[in-house]
C-alpha positions as CSV (number, residue, x, y, z in Angstrom):
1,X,50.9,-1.5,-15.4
2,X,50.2,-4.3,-12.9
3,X,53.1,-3.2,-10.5
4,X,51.1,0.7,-11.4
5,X,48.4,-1.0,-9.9
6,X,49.9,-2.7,-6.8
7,X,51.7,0.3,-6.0
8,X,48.5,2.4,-6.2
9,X,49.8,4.2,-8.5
10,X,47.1,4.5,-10.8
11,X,44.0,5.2,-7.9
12,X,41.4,7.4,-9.1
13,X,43.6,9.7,-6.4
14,X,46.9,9.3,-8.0
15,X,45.5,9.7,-11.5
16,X,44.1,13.0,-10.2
17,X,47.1,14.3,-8.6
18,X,49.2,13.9,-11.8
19,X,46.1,15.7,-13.7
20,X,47.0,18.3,-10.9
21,X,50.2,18.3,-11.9
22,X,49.7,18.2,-15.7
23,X,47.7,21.4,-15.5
24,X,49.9,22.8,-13.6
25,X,52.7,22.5,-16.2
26,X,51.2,23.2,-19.4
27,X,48.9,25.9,-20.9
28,X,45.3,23.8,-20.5
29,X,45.0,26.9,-17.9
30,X,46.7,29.3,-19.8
31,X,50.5,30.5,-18.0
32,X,49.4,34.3,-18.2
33,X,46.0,33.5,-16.5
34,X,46.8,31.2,-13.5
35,X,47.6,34.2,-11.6
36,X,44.3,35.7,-12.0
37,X,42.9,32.6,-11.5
38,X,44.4,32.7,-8.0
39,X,44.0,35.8,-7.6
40,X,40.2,35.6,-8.0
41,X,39.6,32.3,-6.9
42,X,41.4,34.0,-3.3
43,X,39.0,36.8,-3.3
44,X,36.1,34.8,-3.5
45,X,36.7,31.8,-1.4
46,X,35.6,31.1,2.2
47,X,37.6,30.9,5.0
48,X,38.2,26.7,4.4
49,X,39.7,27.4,1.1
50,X,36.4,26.8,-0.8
51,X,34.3,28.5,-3.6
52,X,30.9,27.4,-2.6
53,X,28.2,27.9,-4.8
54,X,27.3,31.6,-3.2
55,X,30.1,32.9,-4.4
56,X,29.3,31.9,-8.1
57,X,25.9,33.0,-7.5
58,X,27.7,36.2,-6.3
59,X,30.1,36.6,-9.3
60,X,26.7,36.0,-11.7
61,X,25.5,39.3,-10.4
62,X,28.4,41.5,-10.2
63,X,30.3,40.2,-13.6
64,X,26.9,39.7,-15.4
65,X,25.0,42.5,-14.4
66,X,22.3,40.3,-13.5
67,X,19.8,41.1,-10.7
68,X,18.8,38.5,-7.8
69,X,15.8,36.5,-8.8
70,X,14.8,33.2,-7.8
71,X,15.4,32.0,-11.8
72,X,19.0,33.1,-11.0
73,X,19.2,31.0,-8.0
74,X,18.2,27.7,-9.9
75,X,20.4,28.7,-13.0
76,X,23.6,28.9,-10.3
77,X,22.6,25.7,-9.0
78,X,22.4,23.7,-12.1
79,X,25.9,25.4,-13.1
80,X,27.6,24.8,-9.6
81,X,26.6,21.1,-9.8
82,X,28.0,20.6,-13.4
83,X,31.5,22.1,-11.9
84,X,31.4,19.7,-9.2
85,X,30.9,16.9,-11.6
86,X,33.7,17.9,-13.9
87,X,35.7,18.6,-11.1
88,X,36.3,15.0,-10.5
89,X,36.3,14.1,-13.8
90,X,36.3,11.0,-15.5
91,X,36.1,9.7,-11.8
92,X,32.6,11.1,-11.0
93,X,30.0,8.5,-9.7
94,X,26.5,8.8,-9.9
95,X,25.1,12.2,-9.4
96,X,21.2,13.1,-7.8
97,X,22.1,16.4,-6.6
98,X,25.2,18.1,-4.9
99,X,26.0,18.4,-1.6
100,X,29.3,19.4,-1.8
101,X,30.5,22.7,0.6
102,X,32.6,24.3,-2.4
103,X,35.7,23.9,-4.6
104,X,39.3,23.8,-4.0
105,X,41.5,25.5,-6.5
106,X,42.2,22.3,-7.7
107,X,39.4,21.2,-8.5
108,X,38.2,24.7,-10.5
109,X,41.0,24.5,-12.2
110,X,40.2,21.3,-13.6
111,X,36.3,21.7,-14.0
112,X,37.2,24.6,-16.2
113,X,40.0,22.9,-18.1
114,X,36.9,20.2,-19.5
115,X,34.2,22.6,-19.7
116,X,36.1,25.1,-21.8
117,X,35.8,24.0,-25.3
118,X,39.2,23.3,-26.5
119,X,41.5,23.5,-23.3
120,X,41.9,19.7,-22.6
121,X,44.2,19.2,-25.6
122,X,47.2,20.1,-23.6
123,X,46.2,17.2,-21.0
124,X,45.3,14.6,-23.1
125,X,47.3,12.7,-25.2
126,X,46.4,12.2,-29.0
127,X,48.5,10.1,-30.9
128,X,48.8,6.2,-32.7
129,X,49.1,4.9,-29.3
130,X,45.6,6.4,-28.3
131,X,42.7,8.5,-30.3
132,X,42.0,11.7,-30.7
133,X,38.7,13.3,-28.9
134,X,36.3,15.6,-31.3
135,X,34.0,18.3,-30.7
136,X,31.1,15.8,-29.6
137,X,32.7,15.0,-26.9
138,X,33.1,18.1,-25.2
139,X,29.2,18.4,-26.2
140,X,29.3,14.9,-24.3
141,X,30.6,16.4,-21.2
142,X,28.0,19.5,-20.7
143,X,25.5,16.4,-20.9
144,X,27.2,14.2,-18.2
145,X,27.9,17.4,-16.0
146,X,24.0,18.5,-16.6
147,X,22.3,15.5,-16.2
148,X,21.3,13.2,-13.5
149,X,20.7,9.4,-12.9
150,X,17.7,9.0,-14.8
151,X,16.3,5.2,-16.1
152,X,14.2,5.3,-19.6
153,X,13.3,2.5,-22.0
154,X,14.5,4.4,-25.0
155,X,18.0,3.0,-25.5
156,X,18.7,1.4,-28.4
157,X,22.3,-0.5,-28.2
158,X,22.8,-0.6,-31.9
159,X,22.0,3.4,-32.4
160,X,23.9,3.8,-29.7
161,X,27.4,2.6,-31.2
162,X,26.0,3.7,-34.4
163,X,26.1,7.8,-33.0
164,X,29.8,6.8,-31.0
165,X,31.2,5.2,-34.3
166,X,29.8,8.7,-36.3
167,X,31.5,11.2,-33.7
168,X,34.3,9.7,-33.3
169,X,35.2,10.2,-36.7
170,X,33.4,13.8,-37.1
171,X,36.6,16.2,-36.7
172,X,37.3,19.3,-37.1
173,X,41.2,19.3,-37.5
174,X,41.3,17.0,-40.5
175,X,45.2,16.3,-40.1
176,X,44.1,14.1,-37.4
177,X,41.4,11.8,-39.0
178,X,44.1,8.9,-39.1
179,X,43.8,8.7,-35.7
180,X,40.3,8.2,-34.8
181,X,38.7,5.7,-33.3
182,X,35.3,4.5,-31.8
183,X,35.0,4.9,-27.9
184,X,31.7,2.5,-27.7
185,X,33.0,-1.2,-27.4
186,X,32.1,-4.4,-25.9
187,X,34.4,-3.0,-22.9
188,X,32.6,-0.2,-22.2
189,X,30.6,3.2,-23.5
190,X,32.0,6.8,-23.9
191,X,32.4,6.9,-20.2
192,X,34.4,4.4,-19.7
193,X,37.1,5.6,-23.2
194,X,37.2,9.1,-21.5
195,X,38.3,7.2,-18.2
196,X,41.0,5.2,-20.6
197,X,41.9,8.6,-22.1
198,X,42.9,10.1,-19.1
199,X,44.8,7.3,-18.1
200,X,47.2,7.2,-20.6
201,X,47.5,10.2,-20.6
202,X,48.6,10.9,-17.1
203,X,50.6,7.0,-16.5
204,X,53.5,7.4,-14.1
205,X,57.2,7.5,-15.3
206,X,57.0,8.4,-19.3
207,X,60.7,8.5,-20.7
208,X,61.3,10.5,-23.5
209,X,61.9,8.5,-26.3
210,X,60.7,5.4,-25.0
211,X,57.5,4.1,-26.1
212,X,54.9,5.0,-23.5
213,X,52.1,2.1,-21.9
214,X,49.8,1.5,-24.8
215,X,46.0,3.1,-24.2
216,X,44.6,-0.6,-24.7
217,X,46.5,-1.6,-22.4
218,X,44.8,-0.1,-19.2
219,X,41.6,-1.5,-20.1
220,X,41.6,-3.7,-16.9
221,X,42.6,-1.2,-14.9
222,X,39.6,1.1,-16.0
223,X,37.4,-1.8,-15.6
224,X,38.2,-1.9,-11.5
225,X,37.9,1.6,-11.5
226,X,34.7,2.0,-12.8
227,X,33.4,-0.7,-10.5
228,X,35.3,0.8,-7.7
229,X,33.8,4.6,-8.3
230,X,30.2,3.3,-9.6
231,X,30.9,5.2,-13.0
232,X,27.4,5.5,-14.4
233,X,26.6,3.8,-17.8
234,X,25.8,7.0,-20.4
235,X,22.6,5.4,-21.1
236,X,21.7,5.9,-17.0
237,X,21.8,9.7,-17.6
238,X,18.8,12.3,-18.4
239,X,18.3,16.0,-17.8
240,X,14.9,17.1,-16.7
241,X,13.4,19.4,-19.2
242,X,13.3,21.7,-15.9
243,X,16.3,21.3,-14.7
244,X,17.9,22.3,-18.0
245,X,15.3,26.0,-18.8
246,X,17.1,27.2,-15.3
247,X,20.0,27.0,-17.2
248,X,19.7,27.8,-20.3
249,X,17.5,31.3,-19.1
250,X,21.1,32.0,-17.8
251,X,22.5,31.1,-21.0
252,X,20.5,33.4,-23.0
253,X,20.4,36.3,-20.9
254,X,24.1,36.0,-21.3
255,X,24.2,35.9,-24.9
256,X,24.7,40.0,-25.4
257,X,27.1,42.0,-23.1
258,X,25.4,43.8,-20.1
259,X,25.1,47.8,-20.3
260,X,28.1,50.0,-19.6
261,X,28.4,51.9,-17.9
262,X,28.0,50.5,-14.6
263,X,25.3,53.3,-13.9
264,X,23.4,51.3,-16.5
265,X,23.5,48.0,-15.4
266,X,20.1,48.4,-13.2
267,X,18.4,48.3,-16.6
268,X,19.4,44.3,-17.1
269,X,16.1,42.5,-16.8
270,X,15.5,39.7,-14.7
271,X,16.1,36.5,-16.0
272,X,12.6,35.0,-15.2
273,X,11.7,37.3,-19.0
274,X,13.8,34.3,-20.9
275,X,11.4,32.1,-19.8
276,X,9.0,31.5,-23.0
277,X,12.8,31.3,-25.1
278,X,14.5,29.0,-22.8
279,X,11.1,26.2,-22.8
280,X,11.2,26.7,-26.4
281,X,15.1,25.4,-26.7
282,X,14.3,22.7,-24.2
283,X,11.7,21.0,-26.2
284,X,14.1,21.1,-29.0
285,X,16.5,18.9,-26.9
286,X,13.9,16.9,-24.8
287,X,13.8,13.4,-26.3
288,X,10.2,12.4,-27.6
289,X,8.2,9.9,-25.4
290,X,10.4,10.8,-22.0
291,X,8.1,12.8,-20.6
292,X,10.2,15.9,-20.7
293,X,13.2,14.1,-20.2
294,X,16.7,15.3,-22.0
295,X,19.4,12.3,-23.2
296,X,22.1,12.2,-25.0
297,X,21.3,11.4,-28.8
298,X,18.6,14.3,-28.6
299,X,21.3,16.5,-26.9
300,X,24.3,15.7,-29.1
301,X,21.8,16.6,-32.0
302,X,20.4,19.7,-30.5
303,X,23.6,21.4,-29.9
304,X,25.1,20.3,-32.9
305,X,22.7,21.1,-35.6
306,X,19.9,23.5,-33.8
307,X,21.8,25.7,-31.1
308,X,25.2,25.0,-32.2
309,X,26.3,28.6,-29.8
310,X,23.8,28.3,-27.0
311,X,26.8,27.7,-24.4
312,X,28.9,30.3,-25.7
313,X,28.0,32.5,-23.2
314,X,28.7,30.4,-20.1
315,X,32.2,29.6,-21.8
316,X,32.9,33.6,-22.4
317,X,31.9,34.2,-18.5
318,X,33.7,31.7,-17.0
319,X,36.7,32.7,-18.9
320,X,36.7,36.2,-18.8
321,X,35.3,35.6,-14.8
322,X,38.1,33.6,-13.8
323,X,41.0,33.8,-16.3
324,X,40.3,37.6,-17.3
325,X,40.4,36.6,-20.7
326,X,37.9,36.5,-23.9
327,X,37.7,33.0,-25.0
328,X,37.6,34.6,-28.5
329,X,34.3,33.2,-29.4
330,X,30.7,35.2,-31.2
331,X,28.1,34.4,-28.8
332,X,28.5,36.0,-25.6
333,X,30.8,38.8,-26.8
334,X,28.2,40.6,-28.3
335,X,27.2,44.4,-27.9
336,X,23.7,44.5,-26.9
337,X,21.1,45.4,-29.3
338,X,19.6,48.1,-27.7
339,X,16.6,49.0,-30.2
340,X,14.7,45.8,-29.2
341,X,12.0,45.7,-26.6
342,X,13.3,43.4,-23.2
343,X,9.6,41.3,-23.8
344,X,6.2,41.6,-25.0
345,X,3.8,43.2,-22.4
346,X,0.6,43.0,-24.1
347,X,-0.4,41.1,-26.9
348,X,-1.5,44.3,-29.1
349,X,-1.1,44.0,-32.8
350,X,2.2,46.9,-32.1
351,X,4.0,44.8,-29.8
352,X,7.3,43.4,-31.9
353,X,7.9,40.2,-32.1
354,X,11.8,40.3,-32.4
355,X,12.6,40.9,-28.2
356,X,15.7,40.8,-26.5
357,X,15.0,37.0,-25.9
358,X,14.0,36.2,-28.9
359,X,16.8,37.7,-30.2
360,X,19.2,36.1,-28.2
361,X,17.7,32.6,-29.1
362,X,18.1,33.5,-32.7
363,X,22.2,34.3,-32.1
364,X,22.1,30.3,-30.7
365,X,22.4,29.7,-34.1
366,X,22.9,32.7,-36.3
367,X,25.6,34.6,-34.0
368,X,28.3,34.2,-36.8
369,X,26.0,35.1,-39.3
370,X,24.0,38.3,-38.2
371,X,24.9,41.3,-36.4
372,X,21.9,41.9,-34.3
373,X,23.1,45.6,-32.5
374,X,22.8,46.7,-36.0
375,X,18.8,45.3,-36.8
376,X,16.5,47.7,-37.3
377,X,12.6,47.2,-38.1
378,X,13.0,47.6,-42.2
379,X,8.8,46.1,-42.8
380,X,6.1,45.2,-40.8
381,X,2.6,44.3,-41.1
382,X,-0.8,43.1,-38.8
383,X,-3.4,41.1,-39.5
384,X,-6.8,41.7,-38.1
385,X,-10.3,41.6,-38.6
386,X,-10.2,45.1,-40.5
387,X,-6.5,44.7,-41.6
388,X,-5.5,41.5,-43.7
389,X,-2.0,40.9,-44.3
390,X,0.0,41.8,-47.3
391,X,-0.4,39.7,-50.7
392,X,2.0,37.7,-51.3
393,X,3.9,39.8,-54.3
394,X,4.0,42.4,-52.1
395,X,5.2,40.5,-48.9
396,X,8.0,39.4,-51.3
397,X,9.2,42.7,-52.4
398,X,9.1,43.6,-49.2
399,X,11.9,41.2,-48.2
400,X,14.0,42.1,-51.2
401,X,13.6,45.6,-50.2
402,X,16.6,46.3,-48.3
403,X,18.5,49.6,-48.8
404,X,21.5,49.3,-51.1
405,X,24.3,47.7,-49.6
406,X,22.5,45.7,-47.0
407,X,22.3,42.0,-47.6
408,X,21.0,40.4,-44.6
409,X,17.4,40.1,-44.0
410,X,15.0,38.1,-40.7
411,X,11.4,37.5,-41.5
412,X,9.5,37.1,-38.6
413,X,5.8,35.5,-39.0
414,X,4.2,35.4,-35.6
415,X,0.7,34.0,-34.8
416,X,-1.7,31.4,-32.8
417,X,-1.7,27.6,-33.4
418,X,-5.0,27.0,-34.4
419,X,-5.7,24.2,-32.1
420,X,-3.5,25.2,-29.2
421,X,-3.8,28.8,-29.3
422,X,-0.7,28.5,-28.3
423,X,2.1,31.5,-29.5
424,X,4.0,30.7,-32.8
425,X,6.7,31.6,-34.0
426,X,8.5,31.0,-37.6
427,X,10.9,32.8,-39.6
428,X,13.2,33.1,-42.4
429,X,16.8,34.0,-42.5
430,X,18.7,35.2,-45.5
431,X,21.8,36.4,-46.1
432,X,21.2,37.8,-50.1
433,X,17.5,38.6,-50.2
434,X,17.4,39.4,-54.1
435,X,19.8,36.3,-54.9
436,X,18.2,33.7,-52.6
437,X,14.6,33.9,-53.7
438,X,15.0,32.4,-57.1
439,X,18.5,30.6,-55.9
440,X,19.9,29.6,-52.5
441,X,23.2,31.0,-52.4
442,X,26.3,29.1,-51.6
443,X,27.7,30.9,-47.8
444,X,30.8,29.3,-46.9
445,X,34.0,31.2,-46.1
446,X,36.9,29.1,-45.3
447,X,38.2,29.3,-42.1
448,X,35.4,31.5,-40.8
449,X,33.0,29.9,-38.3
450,X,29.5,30.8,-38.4
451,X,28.5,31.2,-42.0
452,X,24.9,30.8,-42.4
453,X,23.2,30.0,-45.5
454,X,19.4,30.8,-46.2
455,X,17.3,28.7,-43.8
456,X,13.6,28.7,-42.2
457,X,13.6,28.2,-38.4
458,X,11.2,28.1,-35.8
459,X,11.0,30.0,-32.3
460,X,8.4,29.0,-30.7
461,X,6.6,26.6,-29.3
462,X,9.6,25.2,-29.9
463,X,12.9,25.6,-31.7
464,X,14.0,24.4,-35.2
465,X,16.2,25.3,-38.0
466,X,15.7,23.7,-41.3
467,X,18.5,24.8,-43.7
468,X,18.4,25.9,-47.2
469,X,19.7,23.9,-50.2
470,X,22.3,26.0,-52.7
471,X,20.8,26.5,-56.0
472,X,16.7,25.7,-55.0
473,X,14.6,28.7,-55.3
474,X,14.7,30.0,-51.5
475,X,10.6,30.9,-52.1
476,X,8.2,31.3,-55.4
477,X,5.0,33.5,-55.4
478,X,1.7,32.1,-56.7
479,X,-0.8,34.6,-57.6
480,X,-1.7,37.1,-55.5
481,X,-2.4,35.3,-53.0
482,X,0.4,32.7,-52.4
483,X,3.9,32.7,-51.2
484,X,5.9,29.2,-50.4
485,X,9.1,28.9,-49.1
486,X,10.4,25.1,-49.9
487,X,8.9,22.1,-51.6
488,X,5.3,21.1,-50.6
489,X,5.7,17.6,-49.6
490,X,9.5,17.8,-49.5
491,X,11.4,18.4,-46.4
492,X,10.4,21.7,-44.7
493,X,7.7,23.5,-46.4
494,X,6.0,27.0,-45.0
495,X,3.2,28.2,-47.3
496,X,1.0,31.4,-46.0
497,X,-2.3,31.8,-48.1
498,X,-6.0,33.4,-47.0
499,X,-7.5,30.7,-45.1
500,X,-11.1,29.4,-45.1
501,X,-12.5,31.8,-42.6
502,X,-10.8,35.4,-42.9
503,X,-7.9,36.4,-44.1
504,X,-4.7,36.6,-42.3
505,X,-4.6,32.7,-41.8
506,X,-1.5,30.7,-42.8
507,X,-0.5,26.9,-43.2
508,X,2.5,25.5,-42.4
509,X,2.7,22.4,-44.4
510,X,4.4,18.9,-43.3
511,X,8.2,19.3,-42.4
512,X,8.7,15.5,-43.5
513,X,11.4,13.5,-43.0
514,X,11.3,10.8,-45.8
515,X,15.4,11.0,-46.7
516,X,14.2,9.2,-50.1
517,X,12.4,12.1,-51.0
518,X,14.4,14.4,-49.7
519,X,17.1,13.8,-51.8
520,X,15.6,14.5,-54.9
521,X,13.3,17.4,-54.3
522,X,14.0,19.2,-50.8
523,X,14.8,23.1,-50.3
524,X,14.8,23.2,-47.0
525,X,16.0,20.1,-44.7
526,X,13.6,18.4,-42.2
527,X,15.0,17.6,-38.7
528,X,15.0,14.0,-38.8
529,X,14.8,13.5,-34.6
530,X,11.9,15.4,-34.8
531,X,9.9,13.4,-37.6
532,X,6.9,14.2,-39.6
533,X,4.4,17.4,-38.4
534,X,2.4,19.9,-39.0
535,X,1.7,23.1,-37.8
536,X,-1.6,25.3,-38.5
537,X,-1.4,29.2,-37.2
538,X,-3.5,32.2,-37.6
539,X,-1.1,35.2,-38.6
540,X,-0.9,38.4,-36.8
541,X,2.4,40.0,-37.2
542,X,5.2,39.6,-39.7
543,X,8.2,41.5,-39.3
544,X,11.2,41.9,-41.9
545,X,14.6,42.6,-39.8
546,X,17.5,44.2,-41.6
547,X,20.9,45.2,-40.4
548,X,22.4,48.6,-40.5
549,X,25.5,50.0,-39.4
């Protein structure tokens, strides 16, 4: 390694050249695809050889359907800037912006071999000489490629190793959980282990059958270049709340296919109508006491546990955009629901709840578990002055319902916070509406992804998703007048009764987040990161989704 090192031989652009080269030989961009990938890169490119970030804005309007907006401008932006990070990657210094002219082929090619979920196992090297990378940190990596250099007082050193020591182990191909290891050390953060990563990985002169340079052993070497190439610390990084709604507008807008045929496309509405959806998802991931900033604990958490599918979307465009191929995921790949209204244009007691954004924030985390171009309106009901809202026997049978045959069932409950008057949102999702009221049913399939068990969620003001417990009643009637869905006192609790002053006022009781007490008595599960609350609405709409072929 030392004569590596005096022969430059392991420069940040020697390392890269043999990542070149390593992508070039193997499937990280798959063989079939690299001629479309040249093919398209070619068409698109300017006459230096670069894909500036017109040309994606261009290929956002043409492959998506989506019309030109200033929303879409932003949303290109943000996603041009996180290729130009990864496109350097793990050599990318500190980023406040980009000012780079475009992208070499090179460089796409790599960008989308680390932003496409699984592609960087044919690059990197996992074995008992170095450790094997799991799913949070790719989620690691749409972070560092969204966020910029951002100082805040939150970090706590001992959570911090805490969270790397938790994902490193957290797998999803159990055959390699001898081989995990922590990537936060008195030598350096997650930055620093992806740096070491990619070094063994791509060392100079590997003989087959001859022990390769042990991954420990470039530790000295990543130290110079991280000081050489200013690596940031991960603790230096934030996303504005912002910053991250331009994106994420383009995330959801994606979520569904765009009409065909062609002739249709004019009816794809501007992004700018994602708006109220996307904020709502951001204050899910925007780390209390920031002031709207985004790091990475809250991140990792959000996209893990609350909007687990939310970049499907980009992943299934980039893919089919540049490789011509599905990236065979759910979100993203679905046929647009067709029944549902774009928005909301008046707040009149007819207007549904369930619109095409709303709908596409709800397949962030149910798009394996619900089929949304076959909902259809099965109940709904309005509360006003002269018309109170259902009792709650009858709001029950209501949700058991469903036709015969049809199991899956969205209850939408829509209102005002009381204090706020702000909109709000919660729901219910359940996948066996007879079974579930008087017993959570147990959902997973093995080997399928996206099984969703019965769970309460939130939409707006901001997002949530509090999961059911297998074998707790999923909710319990009290008189006439009471329904309750969970525990009062215990985890997440949603009761709707006539309040004080008319009816058609419901409580939403504290989602609490005492673990002691949760694991006794809890139906549905508090989100710790977002602590102790509660929520007070007045009722005005509730809607009961069902799906039908």
């Amino acid at each position: 390694i030392d004569g590596w090192v005096m022969q430059g031989r392991l420069s940040s652009e020697s390392l890269l050249q043999r990542l070149d080269e390593s992508i070039a030989t193997s499937n990280a961009i798959p063989f079939d695809a690299k001629p479309t990938l040249q093919r398209v890169f070619e068409s698109v490119s300017n006459s230096e050889g670069l894909l500036p970030e017109s040309a994606l804005l261009s290929l956002l309007q043409t492959k998506a359907a989506l019309p030109p907006s200033p929303e879409l401008v932003e949303a290109s932006k943000v996603l041009f800037e996180a290729l130009v990070y990864l496109s350097s990657f793990p050599m990318t210094g500190p980023k406040v912006g980009s000012h780079v002219e475009g992208l070499t082929l090179a460089e796409l090619s790599r960008a989308l071999v680390w932003i496409l979920p699984r592609n960087y196992q044919y690059v990197i090297e996992e074995g008992n000489f170095s450790r094997v990378r799991t799913p949070a940190d790719h989620r690691r990596l749409i972070f560092q490629s969204l966020a910029l250099s951002h100082e805040h007082a939150l970090y706590d050193a001992s959570l911090a190793r805490k969270l790397a020591l938790r994902n490193a182990f957290d797998i999803d191909r159990e055959y390699l959980a001898d081989l995990c290891l922590t990537n936060h050390d008195d030598d350096g953060d997650e930055i620093y282990h992806d740096l070491l990563d990619v070094l063994y990985s791509t060392q100079p002169d590997v003989i087959p059958g001859i022990s390769p340079a042990h991954r420990d052993a470039f530790r000295p070497a990543a130290k110079t270049i991280s000081a050489e190439k200013h690596i940031p610390l991960l603790r230096t990084l934030g996303i504005p709340a912002e910053r991250f709604v331009s994106l994420v507008r383009l995330l959801l807008a994606t979520q569904f296919k765009p009409p065909i045929p062609a002739e249709q496309q004019q009816q794809q509405a501007d992004i700018a109508i994602y708006t109220p959806a996307a904020r709502s998802i951001a204050a899910a991931f925007t780390t209390p006491g920031t002031h709207d900033l985004i790091t990475h604990p809250q991140f990792d958490h959000a996209l893990a546990h609350l909007a687990p599918y939310l970049f499907d979307s980009l992943y299934q465009f980039l893919s089919t955009t540049f490789l011509g191929q599905t990236y065979f995921l759910v979100a993203g790949n679905l046929d647009r629901p067709s029944q549902l209204p774009l928005s909301t244009p008046t707040p009149s007691p007819s207007a549904s709840t369930l619109t095409l954004p709303r709908a596409s924030q709800l397949t962030t985390f149910l798009a394996g578990a619900a089929y949304f171009p076959w909902f259809y309106l099965h109940a709904h009901f309005s509360a006003t002055p002269t018309t109170p809202p259902p009792t709650a026997a009858s709001l029950a049978r209501a949700i058991q319902s469903a036709p015969p045959g049809i199991q899956t069932a969205v209850v939408l409950l829509s209102g005002r916070d009381t204090s706020t008057l702000q909109t709000v949102i919660f729901g219910l999702f359940t996948p066996h509406p007879t079974a579930d009221m008087t017993s959570i049913q147990h959902t997973h399939v093995p080997d399928h992804v996206g099984t969703e068990g019965c769970a309460l969620f939130q939409l707006a003001p901001t997002h949530g998703v509090f999961r059911g417990r297998v074998g707790k009643p999923g909710w319990r009637v009290l008189g006439e007048e009471t329904i309750v869905f969970g525990e009062v006192g215990a985890g997440v609790c949603l009761r709707l009764r006539p309040g004080p002053e008319r009816e058609g006022r419901i409580w939403f009781d504290e989602a609490k987040a005492d673990r002691e007490r949760e694991r006794d008595g809890w139906t549905y599960e508090a989100d710790v990161q977002r602590g102790d609350w509660l929520a007070e609405f007045e009722l005005e709409r509730i809607e009961i989704w069902s799906e039908r072929e």
